[in-house]
C-alpha positions as CSV (number, residue, x, y, z in Angstrom):
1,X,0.0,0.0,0.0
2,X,1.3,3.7,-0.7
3,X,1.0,5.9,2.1
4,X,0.4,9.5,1.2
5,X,3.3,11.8,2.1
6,X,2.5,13.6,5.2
7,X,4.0,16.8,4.7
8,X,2.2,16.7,1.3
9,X,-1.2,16.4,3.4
10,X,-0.1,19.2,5.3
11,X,0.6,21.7,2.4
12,X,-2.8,20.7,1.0
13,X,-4.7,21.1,4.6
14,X,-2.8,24.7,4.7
15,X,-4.0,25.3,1.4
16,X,-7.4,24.6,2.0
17,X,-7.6,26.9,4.6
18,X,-6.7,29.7,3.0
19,X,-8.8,28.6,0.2
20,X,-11.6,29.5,2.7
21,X,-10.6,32.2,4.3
22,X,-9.7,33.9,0.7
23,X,-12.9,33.0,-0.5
24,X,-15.2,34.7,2.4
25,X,-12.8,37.6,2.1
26,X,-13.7,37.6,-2.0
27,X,-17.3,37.5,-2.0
28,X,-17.1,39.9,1.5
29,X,-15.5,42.7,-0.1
30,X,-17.1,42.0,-3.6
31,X,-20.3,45.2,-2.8
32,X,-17.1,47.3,-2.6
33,X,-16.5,46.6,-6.0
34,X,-18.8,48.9,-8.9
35,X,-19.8,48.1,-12.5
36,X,-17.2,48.5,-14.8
37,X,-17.6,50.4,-18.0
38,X,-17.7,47.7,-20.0
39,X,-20.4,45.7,-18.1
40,X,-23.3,45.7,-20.3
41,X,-21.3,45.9,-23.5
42,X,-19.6,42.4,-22.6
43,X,-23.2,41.3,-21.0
44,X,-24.9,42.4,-24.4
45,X,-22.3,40.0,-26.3
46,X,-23.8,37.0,-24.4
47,X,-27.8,38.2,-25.0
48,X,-27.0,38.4,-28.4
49,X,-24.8,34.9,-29.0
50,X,-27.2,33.1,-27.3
51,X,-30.5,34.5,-29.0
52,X,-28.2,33.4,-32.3
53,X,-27.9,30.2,-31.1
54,X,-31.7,29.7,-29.8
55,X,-32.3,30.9,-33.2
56,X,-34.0,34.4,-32.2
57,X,-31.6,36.6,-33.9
58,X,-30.3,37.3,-37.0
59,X,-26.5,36.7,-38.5
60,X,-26.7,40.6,-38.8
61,X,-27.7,41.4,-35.4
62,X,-24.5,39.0,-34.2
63,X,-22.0,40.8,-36.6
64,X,-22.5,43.6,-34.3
65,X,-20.0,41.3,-31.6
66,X,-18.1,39.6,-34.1
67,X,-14.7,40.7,-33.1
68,X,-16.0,39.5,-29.3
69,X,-15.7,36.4,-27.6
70,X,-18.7,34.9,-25.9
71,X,-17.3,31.3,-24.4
72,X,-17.8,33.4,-20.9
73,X,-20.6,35.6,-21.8
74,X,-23.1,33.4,-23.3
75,X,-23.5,31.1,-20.5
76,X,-23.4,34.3,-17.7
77,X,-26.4,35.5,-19.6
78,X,-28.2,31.7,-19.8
79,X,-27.2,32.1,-15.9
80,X,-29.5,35.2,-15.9
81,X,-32.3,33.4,-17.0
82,X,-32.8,31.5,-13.9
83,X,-33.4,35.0,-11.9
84,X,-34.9,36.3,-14.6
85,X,-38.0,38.1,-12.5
86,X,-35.1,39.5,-10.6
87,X,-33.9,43.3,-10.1
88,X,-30.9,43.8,-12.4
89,X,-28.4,44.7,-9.5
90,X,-29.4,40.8,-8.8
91,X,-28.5,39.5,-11.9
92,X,-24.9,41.7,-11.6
93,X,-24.2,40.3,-8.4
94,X,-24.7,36.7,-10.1
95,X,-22.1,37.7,-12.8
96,X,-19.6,38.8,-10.5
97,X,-20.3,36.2,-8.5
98,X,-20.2,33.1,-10.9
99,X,-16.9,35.3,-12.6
100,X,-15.3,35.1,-9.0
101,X,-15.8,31.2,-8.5
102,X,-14.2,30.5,-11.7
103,X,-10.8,32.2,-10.3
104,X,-11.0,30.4,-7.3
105,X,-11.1,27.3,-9.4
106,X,-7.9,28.5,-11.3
107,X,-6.2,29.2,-7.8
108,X,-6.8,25.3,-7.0
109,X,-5.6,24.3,-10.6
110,X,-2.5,26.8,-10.3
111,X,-1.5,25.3,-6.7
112,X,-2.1,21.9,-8.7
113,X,0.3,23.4,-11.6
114,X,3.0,24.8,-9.8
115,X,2.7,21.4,-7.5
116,X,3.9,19.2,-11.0
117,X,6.4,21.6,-11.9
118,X,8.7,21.8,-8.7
119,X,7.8,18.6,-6.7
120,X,7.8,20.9,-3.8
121,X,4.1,21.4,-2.0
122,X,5.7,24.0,0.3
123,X,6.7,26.4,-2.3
124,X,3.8,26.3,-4.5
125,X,1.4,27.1,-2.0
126,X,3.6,30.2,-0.8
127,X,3.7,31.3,-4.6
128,X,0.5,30.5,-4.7
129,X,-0.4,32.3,-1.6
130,X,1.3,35.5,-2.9
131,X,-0.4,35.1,-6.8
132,X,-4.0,34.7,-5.0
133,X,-3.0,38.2,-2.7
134,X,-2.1,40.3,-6.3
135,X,-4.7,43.1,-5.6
136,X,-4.8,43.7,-9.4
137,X,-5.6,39.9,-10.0
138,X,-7.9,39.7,-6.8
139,X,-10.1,42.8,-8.0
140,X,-10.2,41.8,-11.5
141,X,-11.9,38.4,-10.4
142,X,-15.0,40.5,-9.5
143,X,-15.9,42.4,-12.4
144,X,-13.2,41.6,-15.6
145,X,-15.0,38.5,-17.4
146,X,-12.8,39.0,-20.3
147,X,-9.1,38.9,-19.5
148,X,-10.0,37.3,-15.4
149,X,-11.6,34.3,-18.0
150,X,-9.0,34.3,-20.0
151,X,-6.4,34.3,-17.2
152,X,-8.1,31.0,-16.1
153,X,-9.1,29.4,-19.1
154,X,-5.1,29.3,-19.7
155,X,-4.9,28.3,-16.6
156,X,-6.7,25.0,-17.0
157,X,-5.7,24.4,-21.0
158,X,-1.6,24.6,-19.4
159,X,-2.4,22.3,-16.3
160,X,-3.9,19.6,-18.8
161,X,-0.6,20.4,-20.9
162,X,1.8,19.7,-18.4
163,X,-0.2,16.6,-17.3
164,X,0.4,15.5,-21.0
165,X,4.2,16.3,-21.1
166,X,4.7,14.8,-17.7
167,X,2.5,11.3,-18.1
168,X,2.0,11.6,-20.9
169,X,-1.6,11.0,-20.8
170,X,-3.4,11.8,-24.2
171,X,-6.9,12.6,-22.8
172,X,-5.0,15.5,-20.8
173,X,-3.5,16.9,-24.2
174,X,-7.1,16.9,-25.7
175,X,-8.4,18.5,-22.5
176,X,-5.7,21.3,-23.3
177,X,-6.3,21.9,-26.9
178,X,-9.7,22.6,-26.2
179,X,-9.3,24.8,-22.9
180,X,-6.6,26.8,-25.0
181,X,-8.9,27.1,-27.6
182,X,-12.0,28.5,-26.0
183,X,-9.4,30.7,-24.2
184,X,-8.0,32.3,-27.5
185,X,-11.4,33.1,-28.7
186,X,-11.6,35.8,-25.3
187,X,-8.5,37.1,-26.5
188,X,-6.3,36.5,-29.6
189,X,-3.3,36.2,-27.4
190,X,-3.8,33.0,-26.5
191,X,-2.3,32.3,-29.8
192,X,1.1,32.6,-28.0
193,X,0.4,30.2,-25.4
194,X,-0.6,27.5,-28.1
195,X,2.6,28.3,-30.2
196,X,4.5,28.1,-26.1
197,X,2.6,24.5,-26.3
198,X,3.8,23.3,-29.7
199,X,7.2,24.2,-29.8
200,X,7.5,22.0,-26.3
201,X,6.0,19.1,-27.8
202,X,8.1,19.2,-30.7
203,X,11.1,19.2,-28.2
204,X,9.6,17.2,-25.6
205,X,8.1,13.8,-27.9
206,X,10.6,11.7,-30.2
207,X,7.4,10.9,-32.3
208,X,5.6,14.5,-32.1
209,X,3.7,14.5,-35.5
210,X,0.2,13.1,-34.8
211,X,-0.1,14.7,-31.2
212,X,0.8,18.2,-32.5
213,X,-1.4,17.5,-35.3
214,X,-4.5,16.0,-32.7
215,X,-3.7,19.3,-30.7
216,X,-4.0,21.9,-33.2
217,X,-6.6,20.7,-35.3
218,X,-8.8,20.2,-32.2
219,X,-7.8,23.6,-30.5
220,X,-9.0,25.5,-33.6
221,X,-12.0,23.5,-33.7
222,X,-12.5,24.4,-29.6
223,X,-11.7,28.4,-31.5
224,X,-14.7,27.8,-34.0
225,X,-16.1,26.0,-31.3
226,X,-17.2,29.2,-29.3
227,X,-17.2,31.5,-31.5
228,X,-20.8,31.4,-32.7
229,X,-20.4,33.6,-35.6
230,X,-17.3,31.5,-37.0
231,X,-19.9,29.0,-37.4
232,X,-21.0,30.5,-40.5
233,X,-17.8,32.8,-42.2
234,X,-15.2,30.3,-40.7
235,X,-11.8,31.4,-42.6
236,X,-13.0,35.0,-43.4
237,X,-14.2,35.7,-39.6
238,X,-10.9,34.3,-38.3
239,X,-9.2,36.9,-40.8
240,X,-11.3,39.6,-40.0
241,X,-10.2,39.1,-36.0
242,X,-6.6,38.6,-36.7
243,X,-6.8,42.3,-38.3
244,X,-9.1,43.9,-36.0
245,X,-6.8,42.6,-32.9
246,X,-3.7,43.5,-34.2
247,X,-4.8,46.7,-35.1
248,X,-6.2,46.8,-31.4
249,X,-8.2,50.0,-32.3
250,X,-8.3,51.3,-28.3
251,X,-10.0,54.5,-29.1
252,X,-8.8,56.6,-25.9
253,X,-5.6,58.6,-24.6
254,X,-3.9,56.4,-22.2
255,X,-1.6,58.2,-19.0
256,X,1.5,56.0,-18.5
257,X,4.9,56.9,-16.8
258,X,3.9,60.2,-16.2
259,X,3.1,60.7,-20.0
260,X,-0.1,61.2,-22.2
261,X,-0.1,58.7,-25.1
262,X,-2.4,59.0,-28.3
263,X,-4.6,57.0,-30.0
264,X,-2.9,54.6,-32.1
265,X,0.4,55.0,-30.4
266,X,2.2,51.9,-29.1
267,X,5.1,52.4,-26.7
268,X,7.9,49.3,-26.5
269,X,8.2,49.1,-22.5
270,X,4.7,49.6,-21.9
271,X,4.1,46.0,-21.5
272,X,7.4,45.2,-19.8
273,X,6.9,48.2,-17.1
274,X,3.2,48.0,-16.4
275,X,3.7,43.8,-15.7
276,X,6.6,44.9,-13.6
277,X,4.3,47.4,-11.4
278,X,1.4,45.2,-11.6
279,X,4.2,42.4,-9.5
280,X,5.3,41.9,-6.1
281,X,9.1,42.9,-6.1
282,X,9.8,39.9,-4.4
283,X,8.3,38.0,-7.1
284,X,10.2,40.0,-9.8
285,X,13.5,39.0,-8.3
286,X,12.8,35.1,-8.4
287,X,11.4,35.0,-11.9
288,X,14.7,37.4,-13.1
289,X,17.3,34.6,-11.5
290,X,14.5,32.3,-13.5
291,X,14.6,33.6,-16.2
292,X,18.5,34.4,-16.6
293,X,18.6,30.5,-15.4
294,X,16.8,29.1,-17.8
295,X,18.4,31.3,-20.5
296,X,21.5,29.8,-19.7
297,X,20.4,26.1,-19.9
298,X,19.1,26.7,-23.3
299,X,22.2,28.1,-24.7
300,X,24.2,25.0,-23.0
301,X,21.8,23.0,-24.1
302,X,20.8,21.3,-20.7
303,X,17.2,22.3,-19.9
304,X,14.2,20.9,-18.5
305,X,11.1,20.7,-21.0
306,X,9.7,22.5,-17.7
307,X,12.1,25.6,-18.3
308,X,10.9,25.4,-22.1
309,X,7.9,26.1,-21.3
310,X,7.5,28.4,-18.4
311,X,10.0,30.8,-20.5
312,X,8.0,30.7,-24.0
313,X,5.0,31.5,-22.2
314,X,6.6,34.7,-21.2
315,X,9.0,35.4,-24.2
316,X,7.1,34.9,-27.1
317,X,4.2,37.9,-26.2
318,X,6.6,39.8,-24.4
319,X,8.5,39.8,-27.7
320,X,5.8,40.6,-30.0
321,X,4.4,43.6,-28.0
322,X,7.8,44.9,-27.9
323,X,8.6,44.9,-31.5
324,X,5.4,45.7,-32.9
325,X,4.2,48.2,-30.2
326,X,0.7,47.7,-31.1
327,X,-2.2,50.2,-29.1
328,X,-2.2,49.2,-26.2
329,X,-5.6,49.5,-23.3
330,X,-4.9,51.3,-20.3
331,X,-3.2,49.4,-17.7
332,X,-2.3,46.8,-19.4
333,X,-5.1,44.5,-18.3
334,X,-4.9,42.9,-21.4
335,X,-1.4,41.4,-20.6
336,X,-2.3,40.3,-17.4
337,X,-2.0,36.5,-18.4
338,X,1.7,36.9,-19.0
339,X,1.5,37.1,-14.8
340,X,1.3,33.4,-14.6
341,X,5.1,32.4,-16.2
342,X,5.9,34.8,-13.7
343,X,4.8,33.5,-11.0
344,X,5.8,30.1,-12.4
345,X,8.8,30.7,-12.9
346,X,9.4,32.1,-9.5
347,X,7.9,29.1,-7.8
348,X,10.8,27.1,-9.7
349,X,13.2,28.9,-8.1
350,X,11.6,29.0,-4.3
351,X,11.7,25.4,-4.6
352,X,15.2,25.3,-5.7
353,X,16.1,27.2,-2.6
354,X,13.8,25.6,-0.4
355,X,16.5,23.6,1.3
356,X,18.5,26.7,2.3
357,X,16.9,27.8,5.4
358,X,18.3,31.2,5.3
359,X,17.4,31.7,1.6
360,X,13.9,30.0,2.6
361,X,13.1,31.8,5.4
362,X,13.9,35.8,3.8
363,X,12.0,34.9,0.7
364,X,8.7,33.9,2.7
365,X,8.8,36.7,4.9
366,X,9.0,38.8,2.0
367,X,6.6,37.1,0.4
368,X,4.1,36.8,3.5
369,X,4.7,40.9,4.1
370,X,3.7,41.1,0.4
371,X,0.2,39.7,0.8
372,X,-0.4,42.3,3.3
373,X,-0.8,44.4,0.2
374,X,-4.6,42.9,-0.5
375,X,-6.1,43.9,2.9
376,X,-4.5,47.1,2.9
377,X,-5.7,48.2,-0.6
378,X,-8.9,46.3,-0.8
379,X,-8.2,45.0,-3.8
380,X,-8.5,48.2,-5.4
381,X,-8.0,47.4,-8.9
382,X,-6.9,51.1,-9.9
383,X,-3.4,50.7,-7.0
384,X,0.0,49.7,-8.0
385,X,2.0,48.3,-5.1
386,X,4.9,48.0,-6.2
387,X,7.5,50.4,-4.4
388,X,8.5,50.9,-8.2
389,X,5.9,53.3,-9.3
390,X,7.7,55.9,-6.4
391,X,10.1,56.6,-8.8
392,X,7.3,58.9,-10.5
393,X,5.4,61.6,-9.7
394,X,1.6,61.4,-7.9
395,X,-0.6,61.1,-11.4
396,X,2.0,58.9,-13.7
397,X,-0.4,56.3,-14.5
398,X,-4.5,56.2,-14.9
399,X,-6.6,55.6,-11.7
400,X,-10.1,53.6,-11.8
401,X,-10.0,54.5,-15.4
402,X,-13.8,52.0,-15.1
403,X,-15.6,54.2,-12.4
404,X,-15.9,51.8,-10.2
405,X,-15.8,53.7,-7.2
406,X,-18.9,55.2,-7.9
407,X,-20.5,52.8,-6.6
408,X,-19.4,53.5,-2.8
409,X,-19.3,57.3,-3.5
410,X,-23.1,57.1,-4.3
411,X,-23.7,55.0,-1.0
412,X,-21.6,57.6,0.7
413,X,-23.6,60.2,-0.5
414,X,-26.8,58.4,0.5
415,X,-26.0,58.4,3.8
416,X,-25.8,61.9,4.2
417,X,-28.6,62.9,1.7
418,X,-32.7,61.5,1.6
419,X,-32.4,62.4,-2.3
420,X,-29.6,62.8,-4.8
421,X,-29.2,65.1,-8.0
422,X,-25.7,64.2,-9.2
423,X,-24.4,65.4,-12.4
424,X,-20.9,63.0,-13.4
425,X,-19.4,63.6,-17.1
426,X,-18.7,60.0,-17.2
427,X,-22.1,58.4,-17.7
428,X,-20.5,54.8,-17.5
429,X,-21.6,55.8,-13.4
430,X,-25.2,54.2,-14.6
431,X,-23.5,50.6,-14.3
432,X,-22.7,51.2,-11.0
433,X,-26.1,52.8,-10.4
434,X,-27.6,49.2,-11.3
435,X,-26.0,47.7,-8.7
436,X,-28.0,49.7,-6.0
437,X,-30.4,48.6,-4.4
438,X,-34.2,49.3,-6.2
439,X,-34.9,52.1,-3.7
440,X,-31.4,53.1,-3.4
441,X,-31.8,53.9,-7.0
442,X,-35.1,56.1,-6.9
443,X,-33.3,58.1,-4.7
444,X,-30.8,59.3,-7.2
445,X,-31.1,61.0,-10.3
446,X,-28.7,62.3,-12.9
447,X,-28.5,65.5,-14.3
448,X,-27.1,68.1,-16.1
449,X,-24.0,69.7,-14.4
450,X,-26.1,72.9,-13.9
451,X,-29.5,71.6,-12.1
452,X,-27.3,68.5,-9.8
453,X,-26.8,69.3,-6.3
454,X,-23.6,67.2,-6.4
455,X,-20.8,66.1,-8.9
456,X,-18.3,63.0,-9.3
457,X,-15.3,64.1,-10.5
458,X,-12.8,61.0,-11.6
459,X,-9.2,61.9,-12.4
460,X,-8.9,61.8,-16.3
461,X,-5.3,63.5,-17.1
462,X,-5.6,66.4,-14.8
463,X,-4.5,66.0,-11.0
464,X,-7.3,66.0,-8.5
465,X,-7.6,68.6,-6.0
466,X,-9.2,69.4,-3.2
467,X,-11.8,72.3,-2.0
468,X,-13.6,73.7,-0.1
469,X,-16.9,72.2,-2.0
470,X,-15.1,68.4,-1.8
471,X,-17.6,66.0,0.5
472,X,-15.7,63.2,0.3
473,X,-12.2,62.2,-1.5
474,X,-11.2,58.6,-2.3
475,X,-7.4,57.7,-2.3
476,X,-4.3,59.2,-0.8
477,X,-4.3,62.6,0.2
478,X,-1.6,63.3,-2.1
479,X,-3.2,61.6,-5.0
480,X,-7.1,61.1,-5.0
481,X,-8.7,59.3,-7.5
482,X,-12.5,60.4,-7.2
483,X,-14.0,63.7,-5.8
484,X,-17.4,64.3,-4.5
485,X,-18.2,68.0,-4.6
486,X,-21.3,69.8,-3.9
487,X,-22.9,72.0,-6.5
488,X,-25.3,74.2,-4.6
């Protein structure tokens, strides 16, 4: 009989527990979270896919979303239907909700991940620990169900990868073809991970031919698959998306590094610099020594299939952003799935260290001081904590460029006031108007600047200050993000 490993129980049981704790924590802070801007436009996307495929809609009507995966979308809004007598802060709430689960899912199959790659339970659920605490990652998981969905839909295509390249199991390399599929139809760049996936096979099978073939023929079918309007233009939609995404046609001035950039500008360290800030430092400094490792065993020709991997995941993107500087959207939340070979990598090397007790120990109290960062911010999705970003000035980069504070500045305000005539010149506020209560709701109207009472005033290129008409201010004194001021 094989007895489990003990210490490997342990790991687990400590893993479970936080598990828990993080996910009472999630759904406990997720009222402080607002709608984002692009709420109803992504929610829209699944009403219309899944009237298509009911056979309520017309090919037309779904060209309107063509450039738009709905894998995500479609089955949030067949979700909806189940409530459908409900209030639409209700049906929100269920998004965000069901949007939130799957990333707690993805934690469990990244501690799973990390566990195959280093043989060493101890170190992935540290790294683990510190990827779950990312306030950026943590905050997107309530309200992002593009690029949090795609984040874990690569998640679960590269755990059934490595399955494949470890045992060798051929179920698991179909499971992958088809998770990395569905996750490339949410965003284009999950092209790169498939090519990351290929090239490994090739060097990792001495017979590669049919399973490379099996893999991509059935991860463009998974493409097709859940891309509803594919279904009927098949070669000519795929072209038409592979031109609309690279030309990434972000219509909006983006703040970065202290600098206003214009539409259609790309800029070569954007990617690079906003990963960096988005990272703990800690985390930074094992994947570098990963990296530069790995590196090294390539050129010497001694690497693990492991190392392979891990570093194509991050190179090959990282590479094409740089040299073709496409748009990019603000804050790089599009690039947020090059985190994980970050955090991969890293866990490679806490493992390698782990029987240094010096090395060991500094590392996890770095990284255990680090996840103090999520409690302290609240998973505010507009904070860098990186000590990095102190090398500009207050108003380098864009703050809660999706209004989602709104949502507790309107509370705020209710507290104070029976009714509420606010005037804000970013009607995406609406969104977060939905997710107020039905009589919160009646009590607040919008208006033109000169008839409201009171204003929200977001930071959008200019720095925020303070007056004597400012109710309430939302960040650091030095650098506030939203501003509540009464009209009259």
């Amino acid at each position: 009989m094989i007895r489990a490993n003990p210490k490997s129980q342990n790991w687990n049981t400590f893993f479970g527990v936080f598990l828990l704790i993080y996910t009472v924590y999630g759904f406990w802070c997720m009222p402080s979270f607002g709608s984002p801007t692009d709420e109803f436009t992504q929610r829209a996307i699944g009403t219309e896919n899944a009237r298509f495929i009911a056979g309520h809609s017309s090919l037309e009507k779904l060209s309107e979303h063509q450039f738009f995966g709905p894998i995500v979308e479609t089955p949030l809004y067949l979700l909806e239907q189940l409530i459908y007598t409900k209030d639409i802060s209700t049906k929100i709430y269920l998004r965000h909700s069901v949007l939130f689960a799957l990333f707690i899912s993805a934690l469990i199959v990244f501690f799973k991940l990390l566990k195959g790659l280093t043989k060493n339970d101890g170190a992935s659920f540290f790294i683990t620990l510190v990827f779950a605490c990312n306030p950026r990652l943590f905050a997107h998981a309530h309200y992002n169900s593009k690029d949090t969905a795609f984040l874990c839909f690569v998640l679960f295509g590269l755990y059934c990868f490595v399955q494949f390249i470890q045992h060798k199991n051929f179920t698991s390399l179909l499971l992958a073809a088809v998770w990395l599929g569905a996750a490339t139809s949410i965003r284009l760049a999950g092209a790169f991970i498939l090519m990351a996936c290929i090239s490994t096979l090739a060097f990792s099978l001495k017979s590669y031919g049919k399973p490379i073939l099996y893999f991509c023929m059935l991860s463009l079918l998974a493409f097709i698959a859940s891309f509803p309007y594919l279904w009927i233009h098949p070669l000519e939609g795929i072209g038409q998306l592979i031109i609309y995404t690279t030309q990434n046609p972000y219509p909006w001035k983006v703040l970065f590094a202290g600098k206003i950039h214009l539409v259609g500008y790309g800029l070569w360290y954007y990617v690079p610099l906003s990963l960096a800030l988005s990272s703990a430092i800690i985390i930074l400094a094992l994947f570098l020594i990963f990296f530069i490792r790995a590196l090294r065993s390539i050129a010497r020709k001694n690497f693990s299939i492991e190392q392979l991997l891990i570093l194509q995941l991050f190179a090959l993107p990282l590479l094409y952003f740089m040299i073709t500087q496409p748009v990019f959207y603000n804050m790089g939340r599009h690039t947020q799935f090059m985190l994980i070979p970050v955090y991969l990598g890293a866990g490679m090397i806490l493992s390698a260290v782990w029987s240094n007790k010096i090395a060991k120990n500094t590392v996890l109290g770095i990284i255990a001081l680090t996840c103090f960062a999520l409690p302290v911010h609240k998973g505010n999705e507009m904070v860098y904590f990186n000590g990095i970003k102190s090398f500009w000035k207050p108003y380098s980069f864009e703050l809660d460029y999706w209004t989602l504070s709104a949502k507790r500045a309107m509370q705020d305000l209710l507290k104070k006031e029976k009714i509420i005539s606010l005037y804000c010149f970013d009607r995406a506020v609406e969104n977060s108007i939905d997710m107020l209560s039905p009589i919160e709701r009646e009590r607040i109207s919008l208006n033109v600047k000169d008839s409201a009472d009171f204003e929200l005033v977001f930071f959008r290129e200019t720095p925020l200050q303070v007056n004597e008409k400012t109710i309430f201010a939302y960040g650091s004194k030095k650098e506030p993000y939203l501003l509540v001021n009464r009209l009259r």
